[in-house]
C-alpha positions in Angstrom: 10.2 -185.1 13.6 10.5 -183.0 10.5 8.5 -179.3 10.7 9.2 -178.7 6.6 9.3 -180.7 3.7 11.0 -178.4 0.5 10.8 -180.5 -2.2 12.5 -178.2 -5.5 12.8 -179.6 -8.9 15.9 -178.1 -10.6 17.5 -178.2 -14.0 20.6 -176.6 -14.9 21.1 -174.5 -11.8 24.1 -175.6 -10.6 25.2 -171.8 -9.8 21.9 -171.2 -7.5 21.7 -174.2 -5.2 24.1 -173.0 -2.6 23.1 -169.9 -2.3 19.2 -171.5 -2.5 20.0 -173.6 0.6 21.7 -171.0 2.5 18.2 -169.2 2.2 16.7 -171.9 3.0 18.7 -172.8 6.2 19.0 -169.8 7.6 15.5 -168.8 7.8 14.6 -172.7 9.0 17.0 -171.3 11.3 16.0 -168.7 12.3 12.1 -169.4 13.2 13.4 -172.7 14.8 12.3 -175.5 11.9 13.5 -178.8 11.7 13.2 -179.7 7.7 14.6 -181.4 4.8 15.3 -180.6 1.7 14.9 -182.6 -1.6 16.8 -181.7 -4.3 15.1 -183.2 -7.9 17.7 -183.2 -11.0 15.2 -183.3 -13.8 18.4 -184.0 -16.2 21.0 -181.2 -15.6 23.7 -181.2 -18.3 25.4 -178.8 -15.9 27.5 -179.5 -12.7 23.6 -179.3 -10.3 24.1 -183.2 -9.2 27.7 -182.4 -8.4 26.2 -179.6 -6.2 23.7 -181.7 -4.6 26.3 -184.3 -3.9 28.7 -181.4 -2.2 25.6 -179.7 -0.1 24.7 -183.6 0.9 27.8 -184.3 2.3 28.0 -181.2 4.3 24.3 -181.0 5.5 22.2 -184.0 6.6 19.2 -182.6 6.1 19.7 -182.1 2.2 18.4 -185.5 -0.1 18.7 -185.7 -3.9 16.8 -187.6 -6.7 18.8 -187.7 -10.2 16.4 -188.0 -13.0 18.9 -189.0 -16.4 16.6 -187.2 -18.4 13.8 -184.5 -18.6 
């Protein structure tokens, strides 16, 4: 069972998201949350699904919904 649902629409911030999710994750942490995260491209023209994809891969709890454009 998930505690937290983040769900954060994003464009064009590709230099943020890793540092967004290690907020995110270490204060789930911290109080003891089970969550997901939901990542929502809204049509990035920067490297943000490539980000996704790479925090996806190394986290299970991270999802991601490309939109092609805003």
């Amino acid at each position: 069972m998930i505690d937290l649902s983040l769900v954060i629409p994003l464009l064009n911030e590709a230099e943020s998201l890793p540092e967004l999710h290690a907020w995110i994750k270490r204060i789930c942490d911290d109080v003891g949350l089970s969550y997901e995260v939901i990542f929502i491209d809204d049509g990035s023209k920067d490297d943000s699904w490539k980000i996704i994809g790479q925090l996806k891969d190394a986290n299970p709890e991270i999802r991601g919904i490309r939109f092609q454009r805003n």
